[in-house]
Residue, then its C-alpha position, 0 to 999 in steps of 0.5 A: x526422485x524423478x529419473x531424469x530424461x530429455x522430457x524431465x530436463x524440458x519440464x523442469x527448465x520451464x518450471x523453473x522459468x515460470x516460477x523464478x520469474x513470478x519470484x521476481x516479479x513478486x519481490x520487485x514489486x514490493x522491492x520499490x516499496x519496502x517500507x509498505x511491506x514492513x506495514x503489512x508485515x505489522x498488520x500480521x503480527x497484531x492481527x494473528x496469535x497462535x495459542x495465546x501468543x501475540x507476535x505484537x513485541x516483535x513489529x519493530x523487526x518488521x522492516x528487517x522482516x521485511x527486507x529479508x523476505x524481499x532478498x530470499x524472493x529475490x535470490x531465489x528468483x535469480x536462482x531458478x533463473x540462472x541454474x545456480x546452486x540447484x539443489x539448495x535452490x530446490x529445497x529453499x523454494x519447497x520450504x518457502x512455498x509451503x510456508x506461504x501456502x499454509x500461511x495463506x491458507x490459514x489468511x484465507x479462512x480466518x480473513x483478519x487481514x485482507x490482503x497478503x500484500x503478495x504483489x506490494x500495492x502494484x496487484x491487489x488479490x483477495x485472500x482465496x485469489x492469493x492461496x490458489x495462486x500459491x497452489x499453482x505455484x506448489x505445482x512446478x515448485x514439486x517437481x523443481x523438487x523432485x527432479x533435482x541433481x547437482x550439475x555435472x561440472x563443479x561451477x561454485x565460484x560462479x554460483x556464489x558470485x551470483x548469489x552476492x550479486x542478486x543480494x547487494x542488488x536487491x538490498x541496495x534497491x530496497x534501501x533507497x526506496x526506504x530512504x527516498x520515495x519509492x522509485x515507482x509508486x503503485x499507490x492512489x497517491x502518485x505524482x499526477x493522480x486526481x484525488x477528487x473528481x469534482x472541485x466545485x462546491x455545492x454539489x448534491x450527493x446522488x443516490x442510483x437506484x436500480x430496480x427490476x421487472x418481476x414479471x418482463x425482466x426488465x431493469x432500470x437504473x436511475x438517479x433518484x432525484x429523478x424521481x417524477x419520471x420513475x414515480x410508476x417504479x418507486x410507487x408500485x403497490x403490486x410488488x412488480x417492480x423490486x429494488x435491487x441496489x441503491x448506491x450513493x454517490x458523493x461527488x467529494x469522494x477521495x480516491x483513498x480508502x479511508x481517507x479523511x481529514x478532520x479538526x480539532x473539533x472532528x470537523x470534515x475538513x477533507x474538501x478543504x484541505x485536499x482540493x484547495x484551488x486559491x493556492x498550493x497546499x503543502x501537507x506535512x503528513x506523519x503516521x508515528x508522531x513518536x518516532x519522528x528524529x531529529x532530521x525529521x523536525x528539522x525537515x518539518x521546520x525547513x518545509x514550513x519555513x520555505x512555504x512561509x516565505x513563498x506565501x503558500x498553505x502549510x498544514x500539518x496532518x498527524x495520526x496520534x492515538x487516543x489514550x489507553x482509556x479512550x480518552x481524546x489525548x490526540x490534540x494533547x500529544x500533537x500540540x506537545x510536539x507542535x510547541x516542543x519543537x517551535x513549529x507553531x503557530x500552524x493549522x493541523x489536522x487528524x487522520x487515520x493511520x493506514x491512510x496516512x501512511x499510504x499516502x507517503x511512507x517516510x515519517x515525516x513526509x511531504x505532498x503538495x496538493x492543488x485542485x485536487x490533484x498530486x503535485x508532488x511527494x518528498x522523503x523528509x531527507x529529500x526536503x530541499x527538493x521542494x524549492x527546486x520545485x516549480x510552485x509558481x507554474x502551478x496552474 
């Protein structure tokens, strides 16, 4: 070990500064949306084997997986902070930065996920961008390491107060978050966020072209509708002007990736249903159709009820997987549980997934749509809010 001196202590306490804050910047961000790291946590074991062994069979630990990851960050973070049980600290920190280092490394070269989900959905890194930020960490986190004592003076009861204190904090935060709507939301589904731009119907779709001068260097960029204009670039036999890009840009794109509603009969029903302008739209969104309880039914029914009764749209959008021979049992599995459980008649509709879970984290979940914009999201435990909600003030 380092021969500890007055520089050693300087270094080491702005090692630890540095590395327990991004500590608990890391496990905040995905502390207010725990069930959004459980979903990557999943995407890891389906996506990764190691010499034949799928780690399919353990995703329903994931939310378990999940929150203890977000606690040890956390803990750890505190920790460092706050000087307390330094060498086990020291030694915690060693083993979790070499296990994310590696893990990202191998993410990095192999790319079967694309994102870490390291900073939950508040920062989005690519996967190199996520290894060589746990390569600088590795740094300070080696010396934190090799410059590690036990304090002078025995202060155990403190450090285990500290300790229990940082645990219930950050577990009883994630756990409201699981069972309410995430107290902040980093996602393209917020409160208040336009999901399409343009609500007028009838818009063209618009191709920008950017072409260059081989000879001046020029560039121009132009709608290709304005064809007559450029007609001397895009018609240009002597291979001076070269195509460079052409982007599409349709005016009905929503801000989600991968995100589309479709019908029964795989019709495009996104526009509609998102960017409704006559009335509300009240949109039961459900990511597991399997999983959904008691409560859940319950909470769809209310939902549908109170909408029935305040003579506003009501729609029902559901992932529901094909069968194992690829059939299309999707409408077969939704309309069993639609029938099951008395909640017809109702307009339902398909959708991916990861974008519907995106959208909102609890299973059932609720998002009232008008203009095109977020007027708000309900946890189905927290159903009952929707009628305090001002519909009728919707512009």
């Amino acid at each position: 070990m380092i021969q500890e001196t007055k520089s050693t202590i300087t270094w080491r306490i702005i090692a630890r500064w540095f590395v327990g804050l991004v500590f608990l910047f890391s496990s905040f961000t995905k502390g207010v949306d725990p069930l959004g790291t459980a979903f990557k946590i999943e995407e890891y074991m389906t996506s990764w084997s190691f010499f034949g062994m799928s780690f399919t069979a353990f995703t329903p630990l994931a939310p378990f997986l999940s929150m203890s990851l977000i606690t040890a960050e956390f803990l750890v973070g505190v920790l460092l902070l706050t000087g307390a049980f330094r060498k086990l600290t020291s030694w915690l920190l060693l083993l979790m930065m070499t296990f994310f280092t590696f893990t990202t490394l191998y993410d990095a070269i192999s790319n079967k996920v694309s994102d870490c989900g390291c900073f939950g959905d508040f920062l989005k890194l690519s996967n190199w961008q996520t290894f060589w930020k746990n390569v600088v960490l590795d740094v300070p986190t080696v010396y934190i390491f090799l410059t590690r004592r036990w304090p002078r003076r025995k202060r155990l009861e403190r450090d285990l107060l500290i300790s229990l204190a940082a645990i219930a904090a950050m577990v009883i935060f994630g756990l409201y978050n699981i069972n309410n709507d995430p107290v902040l939301d980093f996602r393209s589904w917020k409160v208040g966020n336009r999901m399409i731009d343009n609500i007028e119907e009838g818009l063209p779709v618009i191709n920008i072209a950017t072409y260059s001068n081989s000879q001046s260097g020029e560039v121009k960029t132009f709608d290709m509708s304005e064809w007559k204009q450029y007609e001397y670039i895009l018609t240009d036999t002597t291979g001076v002007w070269h195509c460079d890009t052409i982007v599409t840009k349709d005016p009905y794109d929503v801000h989600a990736d991968g995100f589309m509603v479709q019908d029964r009969d795989g019709n495009d029903m996104t526009f509609d249903l998102i960017a409704a302008t006559h009335e509300p739209v009240l949109i039961c969104t459900v990511h597991h159709i399997d999983k959904i309880n008691d409560k859940g039914v319950k909470a769809i029914a209310d939902a549908k009820q109170y909408a029935d009764e305040k003579g506003f749209r009501f729609a029902f959008l559901a992932f529901a997987p094909d069968g194992e021979n690829g059939d299309d049992t999707r409408e077969a599995t939704v309309l069993q549980f639609l029938y099951g459980n008395k909640l017809m008649p109702v307009e339902y509709y398909f959708g991916d997934e990861k974008a519907i879970e995106t959208m909102v984290r609890s299973n059932p979940g609720f998002v009232l749509m008008h203009n095109a914009t977020v007027q708000g999201k309900w946890h189905y435990r927290n159903v009952g809010k929707i009628k305090d909600f001002p519909i009728e003030k919707i512009d």
